[in-house]
C-alpha positions as CSV (number, residue, x, y, z in Angstrom):
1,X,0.0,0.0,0.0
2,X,1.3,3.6,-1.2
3,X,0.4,5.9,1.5
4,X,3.0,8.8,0.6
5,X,0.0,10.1,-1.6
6,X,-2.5,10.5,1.0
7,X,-3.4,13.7,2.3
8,X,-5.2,14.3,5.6
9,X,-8.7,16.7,5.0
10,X,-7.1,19.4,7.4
11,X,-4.7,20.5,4.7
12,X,-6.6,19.9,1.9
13,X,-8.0,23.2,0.2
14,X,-12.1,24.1,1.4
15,X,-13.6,24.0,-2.2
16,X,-11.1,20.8,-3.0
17,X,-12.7,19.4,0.7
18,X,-15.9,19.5,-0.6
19,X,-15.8,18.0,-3.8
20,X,-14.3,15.2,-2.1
21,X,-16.9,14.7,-0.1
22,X,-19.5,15.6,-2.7
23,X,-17.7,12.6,-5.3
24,X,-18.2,10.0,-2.1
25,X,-21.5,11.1,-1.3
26,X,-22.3,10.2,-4.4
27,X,-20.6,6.4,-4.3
28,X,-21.8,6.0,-1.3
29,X,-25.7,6.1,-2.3
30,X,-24.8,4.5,-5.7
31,X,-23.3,1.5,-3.6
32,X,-26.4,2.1,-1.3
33,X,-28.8,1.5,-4.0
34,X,-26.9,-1.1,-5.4
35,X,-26.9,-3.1,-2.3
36,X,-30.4,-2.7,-1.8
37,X,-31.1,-4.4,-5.7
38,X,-28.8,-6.9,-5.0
39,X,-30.5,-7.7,-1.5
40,X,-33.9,-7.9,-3.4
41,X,-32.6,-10.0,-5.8
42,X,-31.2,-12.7,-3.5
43,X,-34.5,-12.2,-1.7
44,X,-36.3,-13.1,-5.1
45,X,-34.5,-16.3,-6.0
46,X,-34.2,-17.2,-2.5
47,X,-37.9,-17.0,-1.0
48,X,-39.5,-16.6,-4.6
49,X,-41.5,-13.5,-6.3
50,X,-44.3,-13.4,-4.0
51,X,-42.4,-13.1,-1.2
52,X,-40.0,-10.6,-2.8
53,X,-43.0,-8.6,-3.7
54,X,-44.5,-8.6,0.3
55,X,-40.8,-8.0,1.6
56,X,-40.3,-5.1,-0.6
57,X,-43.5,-3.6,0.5
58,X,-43.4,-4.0,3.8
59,X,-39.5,-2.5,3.3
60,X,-40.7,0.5,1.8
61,X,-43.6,0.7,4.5
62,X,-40.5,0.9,7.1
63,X,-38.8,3.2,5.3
64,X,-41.7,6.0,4.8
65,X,-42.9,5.3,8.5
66,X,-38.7,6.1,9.8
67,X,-38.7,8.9,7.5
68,X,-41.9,10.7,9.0
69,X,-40.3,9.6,12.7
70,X,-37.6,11.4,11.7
71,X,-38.7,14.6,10.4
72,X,-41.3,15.0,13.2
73,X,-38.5,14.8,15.7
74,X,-36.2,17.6,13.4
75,X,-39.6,19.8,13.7
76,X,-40.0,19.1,17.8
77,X,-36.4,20.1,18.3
């Protein structure tokens, strides 16, 4: 491993700081959404279509009902 071209964030220009971050930001919620396919996928040939179906339902069903959680406790605070 070549760490000689590593640079810690505390040295690294503001604007140049947040590109970086904007660029893995980005990965991350491309590897996010890719993991989440893949995780429905395995679900599918695993457990069958049906089941996929229910599972990513009742996923998104968790995901709304944490999302309003979340934004009523950002409004309370």
């Amino acid at each position: 491993m070549n760490n000689e071209n590593l640079r810690p964030f505390n040295i690294v220009p503001p604007e140049e700081h947040r590109e970086l971050s904007r660029r893995g930001g980005i990965a991350s919620g491309e590897r996010r959404r890719y993991l989440a396919d893949l995780r429905l996928e395995m679900i599918e040939t695993l457990a069958g279509y049906d089941l996929a179906r229910e599972t990513r339902e009742e996923y998104r069903r968790a995901i709304r009902r944490y999302v309003r959680e979340e934004r009523k406790k950002r409004r309370q605070s």
